[in-house]
C-alpha positions in Angstrom: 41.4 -25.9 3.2 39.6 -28.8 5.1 41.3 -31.7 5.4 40.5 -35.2 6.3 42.8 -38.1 7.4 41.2 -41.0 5.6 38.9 -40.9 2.3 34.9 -40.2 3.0 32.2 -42.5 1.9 31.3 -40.9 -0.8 34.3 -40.4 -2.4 35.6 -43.8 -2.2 32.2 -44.2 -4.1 33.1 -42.0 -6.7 36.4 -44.0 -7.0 34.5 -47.1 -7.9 32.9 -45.8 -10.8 34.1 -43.9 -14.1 33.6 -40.3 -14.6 30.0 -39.0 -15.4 27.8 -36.0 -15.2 28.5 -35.2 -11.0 32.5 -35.6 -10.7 35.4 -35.3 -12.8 39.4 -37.0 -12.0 42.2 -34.6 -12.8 45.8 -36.2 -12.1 47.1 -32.5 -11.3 46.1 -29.1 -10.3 47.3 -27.7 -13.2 45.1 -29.8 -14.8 42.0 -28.2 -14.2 40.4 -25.7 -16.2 38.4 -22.4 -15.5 36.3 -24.1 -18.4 35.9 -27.6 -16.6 34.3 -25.2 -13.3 32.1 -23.2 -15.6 30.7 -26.6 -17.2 29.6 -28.0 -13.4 28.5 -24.9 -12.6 25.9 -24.2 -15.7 24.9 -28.1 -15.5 23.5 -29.9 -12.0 26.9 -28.9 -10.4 29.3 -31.5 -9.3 32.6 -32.3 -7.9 36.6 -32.8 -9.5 38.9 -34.9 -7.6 42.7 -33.6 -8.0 45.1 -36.4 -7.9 43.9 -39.0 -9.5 44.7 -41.1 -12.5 42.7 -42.9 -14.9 45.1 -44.2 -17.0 44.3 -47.7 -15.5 41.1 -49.7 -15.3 39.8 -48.2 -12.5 41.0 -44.9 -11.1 43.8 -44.5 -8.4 44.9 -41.5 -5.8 48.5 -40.9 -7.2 48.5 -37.7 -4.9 48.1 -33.8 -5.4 49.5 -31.3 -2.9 47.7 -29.4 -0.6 49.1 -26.6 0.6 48.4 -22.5 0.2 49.7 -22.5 -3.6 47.0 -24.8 -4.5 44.1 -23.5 -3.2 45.1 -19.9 -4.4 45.4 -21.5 -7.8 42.0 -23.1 -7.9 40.5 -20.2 -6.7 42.4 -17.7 -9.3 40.7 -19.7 -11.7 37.4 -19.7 -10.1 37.6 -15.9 -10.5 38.5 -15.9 -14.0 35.0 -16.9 -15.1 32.3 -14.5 -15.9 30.6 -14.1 -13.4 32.9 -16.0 -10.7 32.2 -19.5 -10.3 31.7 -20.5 -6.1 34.3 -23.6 -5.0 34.8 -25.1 -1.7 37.8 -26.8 -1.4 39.0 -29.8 0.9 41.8 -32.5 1.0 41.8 -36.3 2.0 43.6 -39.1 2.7 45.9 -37.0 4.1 47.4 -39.9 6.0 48.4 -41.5 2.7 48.2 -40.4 -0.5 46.4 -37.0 -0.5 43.8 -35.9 -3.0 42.0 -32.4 -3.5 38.3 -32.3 -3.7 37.0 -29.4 -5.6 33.1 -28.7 -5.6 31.1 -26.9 -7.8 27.1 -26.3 -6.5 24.8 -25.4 -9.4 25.2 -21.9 -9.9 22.4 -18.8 -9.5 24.1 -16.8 -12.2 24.3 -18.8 -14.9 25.5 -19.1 -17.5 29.0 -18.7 -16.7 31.6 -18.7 -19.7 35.1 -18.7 -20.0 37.9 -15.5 -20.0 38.1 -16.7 -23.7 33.9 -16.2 -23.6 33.2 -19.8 -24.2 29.7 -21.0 -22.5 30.1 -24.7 -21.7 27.5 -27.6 -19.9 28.5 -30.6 -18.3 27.1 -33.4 -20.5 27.6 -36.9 -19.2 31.4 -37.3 -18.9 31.9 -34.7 -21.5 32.3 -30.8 -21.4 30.3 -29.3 -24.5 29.1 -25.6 -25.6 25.8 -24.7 -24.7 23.3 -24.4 -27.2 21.0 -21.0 -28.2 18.1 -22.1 -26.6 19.8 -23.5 -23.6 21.7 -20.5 -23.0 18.7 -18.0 -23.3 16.5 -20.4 -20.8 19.4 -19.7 -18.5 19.6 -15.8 -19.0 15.7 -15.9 -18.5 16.0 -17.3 -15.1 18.6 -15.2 -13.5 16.6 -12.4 -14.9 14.2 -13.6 -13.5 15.4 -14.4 -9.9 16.8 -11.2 -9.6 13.4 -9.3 -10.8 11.8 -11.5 -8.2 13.9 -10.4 -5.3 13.7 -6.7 -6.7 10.4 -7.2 -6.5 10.2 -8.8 -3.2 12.0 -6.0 -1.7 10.4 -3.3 -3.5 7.0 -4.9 -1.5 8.0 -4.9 1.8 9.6 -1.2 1.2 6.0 -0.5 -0.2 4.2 -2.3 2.7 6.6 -0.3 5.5 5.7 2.9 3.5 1.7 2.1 3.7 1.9 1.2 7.2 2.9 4.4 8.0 0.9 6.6 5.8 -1.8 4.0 7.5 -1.6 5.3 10.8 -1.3 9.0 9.5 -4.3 9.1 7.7 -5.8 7.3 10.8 -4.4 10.3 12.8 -4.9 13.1 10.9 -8.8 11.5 10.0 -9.6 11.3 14.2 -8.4 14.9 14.9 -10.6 16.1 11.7 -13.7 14.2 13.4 -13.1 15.2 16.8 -13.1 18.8 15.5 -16.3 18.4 13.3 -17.9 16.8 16.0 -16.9 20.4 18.1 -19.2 22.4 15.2 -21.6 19.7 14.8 -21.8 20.7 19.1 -21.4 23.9 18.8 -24.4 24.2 15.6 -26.8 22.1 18.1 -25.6 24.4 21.0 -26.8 27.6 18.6 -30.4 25.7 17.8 -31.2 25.7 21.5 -30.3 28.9 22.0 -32.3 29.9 19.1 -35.4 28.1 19.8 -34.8 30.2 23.4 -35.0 32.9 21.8 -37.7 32.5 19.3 -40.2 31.9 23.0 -39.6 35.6 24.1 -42.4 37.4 23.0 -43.0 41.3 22.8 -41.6 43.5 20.8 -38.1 43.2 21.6 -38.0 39.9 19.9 -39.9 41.0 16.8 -37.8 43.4 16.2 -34.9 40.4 16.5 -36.3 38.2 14.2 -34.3 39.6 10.9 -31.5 39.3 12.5 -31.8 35.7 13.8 -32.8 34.7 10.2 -29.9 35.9 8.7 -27.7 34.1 11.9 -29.8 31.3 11.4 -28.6 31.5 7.7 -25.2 31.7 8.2 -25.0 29.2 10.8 -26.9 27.0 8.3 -23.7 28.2 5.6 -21.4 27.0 7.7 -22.6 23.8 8.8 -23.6 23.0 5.5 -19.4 23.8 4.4 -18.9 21.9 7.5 -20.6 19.1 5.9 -19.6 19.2 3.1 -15.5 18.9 3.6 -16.5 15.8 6.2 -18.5 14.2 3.3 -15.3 14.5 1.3 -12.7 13.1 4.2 -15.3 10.1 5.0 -15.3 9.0 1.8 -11.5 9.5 1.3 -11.1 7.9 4.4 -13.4 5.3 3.8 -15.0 5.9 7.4 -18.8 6.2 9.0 -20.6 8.8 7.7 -21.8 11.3 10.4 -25.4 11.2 11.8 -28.4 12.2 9.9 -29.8 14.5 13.3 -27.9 17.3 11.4 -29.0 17.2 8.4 -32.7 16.4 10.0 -32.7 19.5 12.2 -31.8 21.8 9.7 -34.5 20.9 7.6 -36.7 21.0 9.8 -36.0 24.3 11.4 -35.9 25.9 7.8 -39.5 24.4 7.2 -40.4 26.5 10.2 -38.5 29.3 9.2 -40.4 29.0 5.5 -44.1 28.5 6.7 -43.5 31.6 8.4 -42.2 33.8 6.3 -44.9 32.7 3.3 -48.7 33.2 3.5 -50.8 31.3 5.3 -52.9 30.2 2.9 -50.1 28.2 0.7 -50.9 24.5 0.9 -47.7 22.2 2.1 -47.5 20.9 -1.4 -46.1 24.4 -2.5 -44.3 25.1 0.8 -41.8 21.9 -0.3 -41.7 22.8 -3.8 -40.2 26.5 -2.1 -38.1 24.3 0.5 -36.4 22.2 -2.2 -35.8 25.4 -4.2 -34.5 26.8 -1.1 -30.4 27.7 -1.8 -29.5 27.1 2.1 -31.1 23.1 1.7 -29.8 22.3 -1.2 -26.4 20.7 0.6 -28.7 19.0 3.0 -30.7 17.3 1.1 -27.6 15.2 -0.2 -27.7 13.4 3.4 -31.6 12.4 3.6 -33.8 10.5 1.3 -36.4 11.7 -0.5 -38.9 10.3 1.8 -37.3 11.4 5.0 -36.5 14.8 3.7 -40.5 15.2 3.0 -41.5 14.2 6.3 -39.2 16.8 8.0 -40.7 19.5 6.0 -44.1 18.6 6.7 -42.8 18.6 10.6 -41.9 21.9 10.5 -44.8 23.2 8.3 -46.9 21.4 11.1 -44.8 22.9 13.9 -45.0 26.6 12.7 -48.8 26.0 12.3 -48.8 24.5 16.0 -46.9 27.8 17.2 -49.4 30.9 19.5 -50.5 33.2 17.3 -48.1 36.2 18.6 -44.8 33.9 18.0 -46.3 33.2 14.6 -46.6 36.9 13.8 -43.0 37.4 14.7 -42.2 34.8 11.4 -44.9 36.7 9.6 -42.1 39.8 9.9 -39.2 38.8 8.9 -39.2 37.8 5.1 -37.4 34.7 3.2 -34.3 36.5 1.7 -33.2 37.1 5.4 -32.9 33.2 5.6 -30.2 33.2 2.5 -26.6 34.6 3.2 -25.2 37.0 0.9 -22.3 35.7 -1.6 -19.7 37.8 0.5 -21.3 36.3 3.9 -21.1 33.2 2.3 -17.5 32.9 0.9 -16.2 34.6 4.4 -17.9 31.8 6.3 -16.4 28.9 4.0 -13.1 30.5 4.4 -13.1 30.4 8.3 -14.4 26.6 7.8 -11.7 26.2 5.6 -9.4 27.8 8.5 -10.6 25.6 11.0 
């Protein structure tokens, strides 16, 4: 227990004026109540000064001991409330006549009552039961409170969590690109070398042509797969979307593929009512507009028709079912993208 030689301002204050809302005079430890700690505690809080009498006109120190037995009694009854009521203890005037000074701070858990269940309020210079509504107002705010500070740390728990899911997804959504943007190489790689190919003239490459088609087609499968699962991550991810040059080139090179493979005679109007019937540029499609989708096709129409005539008569060989991958071909290829 803190103790101070002489009286502080503020209690020689107190001792000028009669008791009220904020402090209490008890001649005696055994005097105080577990009831009179509950009252300060569900009120404003306050303060009782042990050894004191106001059987005079004004109060006087008549002395209260301060030893180890006091302070364990106080606080025994501190402890007898429900829930505890918080004291802190000191003693002055030691010098002369000692007093106790017992605070009470406004409690966070009220309302406190009694062992006997009694909920009291400091009133004035009076201890009185709460009332209904008074009591309920103070259950709401602890409730309250403590919701709030649930809360509070169920945020920051929830903000940790996101942070590191955060820089996951981040992760796990720059490898994904960095390996679509291997394929998207790879694909562009496989165009060259087709259009390398498709230059060789003779024989030997006529008789290829078939088999190019349907490489073409798969390679067109896969890319389109390819595609399709980095559509779905982007917009999980909420990143870029890829380029269009994709998209654009296979268009384009199936327009080719197309004029080639239909009669010569079929105006362009028909060739990209064919193209957008076309199973392989369906998933395409998705990625251009309308507008840029018929210019592409038109390209390639234009392109094939801007082809020698022996390169042209390698298309003219090779017929449109070789461009569209068989459902085996087709669920093999996704399955390897899949892998990947």
């Amino acid at each position: 227990m803190e103790a101070r030689k002489g009286l502080s301002a503020d209690i020689e204050g107190l001792l000028g004026t009669p008791e009220g809302q904020r402090h209490d005079f008890k001649e005696t430890a055994e005097s105080l109540h577990v009831e009179d700690l509950v009252a300060f505690a569900n009120a404003e809080g306050g303060c009782v000064l042990l050894g004191v009498s106001t059987r005079g006109a004004a109060p006087v120190i008549v002395g209260c001991p301060y030893d180890d037995s006091t302070e364990l009694a106080i606080r025994q009854k501190a402890s007898e409330a429900d829930p505890p009521v918080r004291v802190e203890l000191r003693a002055e005037n030691t010098e002369h006549t000692p007093c106790v000074v017992v605070s009470i701070p406004q409690s966070p858990l009220r309302p406190h009552c009694s062992p006997r269940g009694r909920y009291l309020l400091r009133d004035g210079n009076k201890n009185r039961a709460l009332k209904p509504a008074e009591m309920l107002g103070m259950f709401l705010e602890a409730q309250s409170g403590q919701f709030l500070e649930r809360f509070r740390a169920a945020g920051e728990e929830l903000a940790s969590q996101f942070e590191r899911v955060e820089h996951e997804v981040k992760h796990t959504g720059e490898r994904i690109q960095g390996e679509l943007n291997e394929i998207f190489q790879q694909a562009q790689t496989a165009g060259e070398i087709a259009d390398e190919a498709m230059n060789s003239a003779g024989e030997e490459a006529s008789a290829g042509v078939e088999d190019l088609g349907r490489a073409i087609a798969e390679l067109s499968t896969q890319v389109r797969d390819a595609n399709l699962m980095l559509r779905e991550v982007v917009d999980y991810l909420d990143l870029p979307r890829p380029p269009e040059i994709l998209a654009a080139n296979a268009i384009r090179m199936m327009a080719v593929m197309l004029a080639g493979t239909t009669n010569s005679a079929t105006s362009d109007e028909d060739l990209l009512r064919r193209l957008k019937a076309f199973p392989p540029a369906k998933p395409f499609r998705r990625d251009l507009s309308e507008r840029k989708f018929r210019a592409l096709a038109l390209q390639g129409f234009a392109e094939f028709r801007s082809m020698p005539q022996a390169r042209r008569a390698q298309y003219r060989k090779s017929s449109p079912e070789a461009l569209v991958p068989s459902t085996s071909r087709a669920k093999s290829v996704r399955a390897r993208s899949v892998r990947r």
